[in-house]
C-alpha positions in Angstrom: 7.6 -32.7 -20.3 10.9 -35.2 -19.8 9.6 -38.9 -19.9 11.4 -42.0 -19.0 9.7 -44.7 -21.0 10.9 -48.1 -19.4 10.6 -50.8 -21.9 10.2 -48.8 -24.6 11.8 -51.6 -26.8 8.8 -53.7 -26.6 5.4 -54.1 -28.5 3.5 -51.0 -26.3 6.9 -49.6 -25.6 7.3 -48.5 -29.2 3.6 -47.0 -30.1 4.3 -44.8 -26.5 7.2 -43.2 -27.9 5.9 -42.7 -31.6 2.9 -41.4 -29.8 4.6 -39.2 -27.4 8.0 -37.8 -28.7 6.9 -35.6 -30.9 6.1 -32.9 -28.0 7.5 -34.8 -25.2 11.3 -35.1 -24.3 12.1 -38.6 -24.5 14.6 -41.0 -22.3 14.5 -44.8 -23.7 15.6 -47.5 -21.6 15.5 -51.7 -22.1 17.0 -54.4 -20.5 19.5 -54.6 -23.4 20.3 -51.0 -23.4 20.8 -51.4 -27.1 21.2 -48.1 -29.5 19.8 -45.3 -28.0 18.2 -46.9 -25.2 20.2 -47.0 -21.1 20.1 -49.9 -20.1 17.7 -50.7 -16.9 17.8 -53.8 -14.8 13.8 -52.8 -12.9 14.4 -56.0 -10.6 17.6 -53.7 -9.4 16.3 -51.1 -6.5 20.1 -49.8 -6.7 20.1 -49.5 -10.6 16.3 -48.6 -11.0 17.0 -45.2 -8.5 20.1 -44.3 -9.9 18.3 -44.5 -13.6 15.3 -42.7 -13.2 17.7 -40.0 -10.9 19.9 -39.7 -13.7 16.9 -39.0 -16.2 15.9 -36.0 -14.4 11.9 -36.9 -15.6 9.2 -35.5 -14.6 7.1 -38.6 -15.5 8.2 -42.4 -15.4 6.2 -44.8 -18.0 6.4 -48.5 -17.5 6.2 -50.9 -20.3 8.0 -53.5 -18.4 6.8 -56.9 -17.8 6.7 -60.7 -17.6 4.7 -61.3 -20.1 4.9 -65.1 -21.2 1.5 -66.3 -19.5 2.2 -69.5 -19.4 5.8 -69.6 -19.0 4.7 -67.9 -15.5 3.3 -71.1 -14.4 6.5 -72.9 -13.9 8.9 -69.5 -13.9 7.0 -68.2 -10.6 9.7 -66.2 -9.3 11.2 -64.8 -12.1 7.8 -63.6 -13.1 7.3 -62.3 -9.4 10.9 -60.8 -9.4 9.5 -58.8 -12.5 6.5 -58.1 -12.6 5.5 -57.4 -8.7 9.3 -56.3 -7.3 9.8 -54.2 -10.6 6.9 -52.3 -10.5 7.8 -51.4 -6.6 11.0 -50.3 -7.3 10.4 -48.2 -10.1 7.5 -46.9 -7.9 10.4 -46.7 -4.9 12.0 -44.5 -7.2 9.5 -42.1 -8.6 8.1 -42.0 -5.0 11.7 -40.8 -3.6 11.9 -38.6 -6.5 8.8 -36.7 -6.8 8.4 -38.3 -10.2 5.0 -39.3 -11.2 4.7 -43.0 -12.8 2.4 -44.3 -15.7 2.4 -47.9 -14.8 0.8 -50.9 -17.1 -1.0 -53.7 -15.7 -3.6 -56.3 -17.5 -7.3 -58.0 -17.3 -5.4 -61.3 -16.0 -5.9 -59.9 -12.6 -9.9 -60.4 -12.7 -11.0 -63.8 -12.6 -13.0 -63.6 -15.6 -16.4 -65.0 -13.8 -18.0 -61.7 -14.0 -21.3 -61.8 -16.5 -20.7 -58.1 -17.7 -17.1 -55.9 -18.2 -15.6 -55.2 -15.1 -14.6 -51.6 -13.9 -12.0 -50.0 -12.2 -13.2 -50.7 -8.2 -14.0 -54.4 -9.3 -12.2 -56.5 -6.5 -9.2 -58.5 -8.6 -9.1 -62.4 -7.8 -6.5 -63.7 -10.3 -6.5 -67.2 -11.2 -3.1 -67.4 -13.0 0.6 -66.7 -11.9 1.0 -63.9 -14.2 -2.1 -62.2 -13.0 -1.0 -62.7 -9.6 2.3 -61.4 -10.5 0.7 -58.3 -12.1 -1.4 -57.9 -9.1 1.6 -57.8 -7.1 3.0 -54.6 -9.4 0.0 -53.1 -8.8 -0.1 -53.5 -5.4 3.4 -52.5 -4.7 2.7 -49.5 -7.2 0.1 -48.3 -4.7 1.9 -48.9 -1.4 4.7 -46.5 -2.6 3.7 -43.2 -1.5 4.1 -41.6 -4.9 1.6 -40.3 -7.2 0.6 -42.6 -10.2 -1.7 -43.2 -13.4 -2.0 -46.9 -13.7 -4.2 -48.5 -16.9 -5.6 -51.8 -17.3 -4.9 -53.3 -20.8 -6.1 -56.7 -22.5 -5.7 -58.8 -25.8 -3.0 -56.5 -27.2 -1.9 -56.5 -30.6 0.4 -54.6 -32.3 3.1 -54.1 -35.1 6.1 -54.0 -32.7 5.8 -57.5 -31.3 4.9 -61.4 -31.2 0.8 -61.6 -30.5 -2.1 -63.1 -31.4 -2.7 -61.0 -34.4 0.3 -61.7 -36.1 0.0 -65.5 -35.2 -3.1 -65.8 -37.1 -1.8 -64.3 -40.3 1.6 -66.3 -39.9 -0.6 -69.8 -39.7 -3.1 -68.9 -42.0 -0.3 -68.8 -44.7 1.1 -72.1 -43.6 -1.9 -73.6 -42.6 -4.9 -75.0 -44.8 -7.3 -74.2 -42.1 -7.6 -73.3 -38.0 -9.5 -73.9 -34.7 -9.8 -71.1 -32.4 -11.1 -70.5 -29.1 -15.1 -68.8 -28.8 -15.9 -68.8 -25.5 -13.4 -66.7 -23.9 -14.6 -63.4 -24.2 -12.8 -59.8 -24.0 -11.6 -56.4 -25.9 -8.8 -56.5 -29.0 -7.2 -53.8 -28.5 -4.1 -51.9 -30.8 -1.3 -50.6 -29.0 -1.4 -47.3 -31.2 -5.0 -46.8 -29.5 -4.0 -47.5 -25.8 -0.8 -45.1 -26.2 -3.2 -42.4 -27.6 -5.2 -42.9 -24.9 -2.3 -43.0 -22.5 -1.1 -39.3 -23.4 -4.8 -38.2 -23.5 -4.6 -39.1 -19.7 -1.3 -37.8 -18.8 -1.6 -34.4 -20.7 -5.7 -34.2 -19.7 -6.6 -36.0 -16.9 -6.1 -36.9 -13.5 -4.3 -39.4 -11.5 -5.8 -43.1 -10.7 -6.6 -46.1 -12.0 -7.9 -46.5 -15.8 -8.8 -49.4 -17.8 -7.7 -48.5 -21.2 -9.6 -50.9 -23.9 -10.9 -50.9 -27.2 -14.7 -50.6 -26.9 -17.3 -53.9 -27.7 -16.1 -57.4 -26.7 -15.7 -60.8 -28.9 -13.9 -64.1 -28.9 -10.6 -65.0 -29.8 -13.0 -66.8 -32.7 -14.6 -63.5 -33.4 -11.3 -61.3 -33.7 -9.8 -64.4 -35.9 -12.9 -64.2 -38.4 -11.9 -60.1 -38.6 -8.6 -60.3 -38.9 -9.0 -62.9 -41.9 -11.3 -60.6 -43.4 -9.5 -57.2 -43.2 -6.3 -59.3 -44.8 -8.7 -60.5 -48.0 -8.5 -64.2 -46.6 -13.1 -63.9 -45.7 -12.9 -67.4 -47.1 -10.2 -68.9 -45.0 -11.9 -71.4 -42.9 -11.7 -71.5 -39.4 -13.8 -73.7 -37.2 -14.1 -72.5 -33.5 -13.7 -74.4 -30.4 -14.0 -74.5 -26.6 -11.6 -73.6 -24.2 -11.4 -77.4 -23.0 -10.4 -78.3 -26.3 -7.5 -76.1 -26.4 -6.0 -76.4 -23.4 -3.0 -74.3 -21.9 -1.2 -74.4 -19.0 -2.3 -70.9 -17.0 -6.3 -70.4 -16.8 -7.9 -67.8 -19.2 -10.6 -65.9 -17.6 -14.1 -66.7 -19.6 -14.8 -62.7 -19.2 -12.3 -60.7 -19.2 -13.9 -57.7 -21.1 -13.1 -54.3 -19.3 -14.9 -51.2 -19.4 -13.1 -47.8 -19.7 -15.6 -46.0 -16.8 -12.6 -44.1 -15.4 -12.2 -42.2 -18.4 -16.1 -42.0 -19.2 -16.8 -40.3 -15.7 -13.3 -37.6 -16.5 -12.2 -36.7 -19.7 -14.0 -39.0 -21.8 -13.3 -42.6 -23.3 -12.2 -42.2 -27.1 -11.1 -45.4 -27.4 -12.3 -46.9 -31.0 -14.9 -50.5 -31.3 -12.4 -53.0 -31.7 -13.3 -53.6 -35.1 -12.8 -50.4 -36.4 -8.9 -50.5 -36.3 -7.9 -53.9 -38.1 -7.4 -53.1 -40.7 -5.5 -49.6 -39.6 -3.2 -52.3 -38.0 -2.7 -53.8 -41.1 -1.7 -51.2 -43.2 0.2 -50.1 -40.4 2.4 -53.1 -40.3 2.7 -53.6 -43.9 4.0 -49.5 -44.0 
């Protein structure tokens, strides 16, 4: 199979194509279109046609997004221009095309008032720019005509990017101790796993909306406490704290914990606990 992997330059971008080029045809495209990578402007109907034309693949993955959460609160339209008109042309494209798309989209677009995880046919009300933004893409995604996988994705941490992960080990070396958030509650989840579970879809399963998590829930407190642990810092102290005491511009939904019932009720979820694969992250970044 020839795949287009849009974005591929960012922290999901890279774990797709290390998960899929190694029986997959591969076409790489950034923003940048630096090295190996063409250059794609997605906010670009004209460019975004002639790109995935040109690519001649039979499936288009989007890694693309506005992604700064609160930087969407006072960059509306930029976040808008990207993240909802983005996502509708590339699924303009792969809809004129006959190309099916792989798009990515987030927990941000559930308000996060839900007492248990929310599934796939769970009505989204977003309560921050960026998950109305994302809500746009998915939207626009759906109104195109074409066919489409789509997977819902949440507290992502990986080796190829800035995230909460690697902020925790950064301050924990400059920092004598930390306060962290326990009362937001949701899914880590490693890039490596959601691109695994990305080609299990494409290469097993059918087409529709997934949410793609790690399985069990904790707190940004909780994931802090294992991420200490798995680097040898168990003694590092760490006090948590309420959301109130740690406030940030966009709203984080108190639930946002997702659960993977799409891929229970077809070809199985094999997505690993949450903290079963820390410390794989680690020694994955430190490889």
């Amino acid at each position: 199979m020839k795949i287009l992997v849009i974005g591929s330059d960012g922290m999901l971008g890279q774990d797709v194509v290390s998960e899929f080029q190694s029986d997959h045809e591969l076409i790489c495209s950034t923003i940048h279109g630096a090295g190996a990578t063409i250059k794609l402007d997605i906010t670009s109907l004209e460019d975004t046609v002639a790109v995935v034309e040109q690519s001649a693949a039979d499936l288009v993955v989007n890694c693309a997004a506005y992604t700064a959460v609160d930087k969407c609160e006072t960059e509306r339209d930029l976040a808008l221009k990207i993240n909802g008109g983005g996502a509708g042309n590339i699924a303009v494209a792969c809809a004129q095309q006959g190309r099916r798309l792989f798009h990515i989209s987030t927990d941000y677009v559930f308000d996060g008032e839900k007492d248990s995880p929310y599934v796939e046919d769970d009505l989204p009300c977003p309560r921050s720019v960026y998950g109305e933004t994302k809500l746009a893409g998915e939207s626009a995604v759906m109104a195109a005509g074409g066919e489409w996988y789509m997977g819902r994705i949440q507290w992502l941490y990986g080796a190829g990017g800035p995230n909460f992960a690697e902020t925790i080990l950064r301050l924990a070396n400059e920092k004598s101790s930390l306060k962290v958030v326990d009362d937001q509650i949701g899914c880590p989840t490693w890039t490596v796993e959601v691109a695994r579970c990305m080609r299990r879809i494409v290469e097993e399963g059918e087409l529709g909306l997934y949410h793609m998590t790690a399985k069990g829930a904790t707190t940004w407190y909780g994931f802090t406490k294992a991420i200490l642990a798995a680097a040898g810092k168990e003694g590092y102290p760490v006090e948590p704290c309420t959301t109130d005491e740690f406030p940030r511009p966009a709203h984080r939904p108190r639930n946002s914990a997702l659960r993977n019932r799409h891929l229970e009720q077809t070809i199985g979820d094999t997505m690993l606990p949450w903290n079963d694969v820390v410390e794989d992250y680690l020694r994955s970044r430190n490889s």
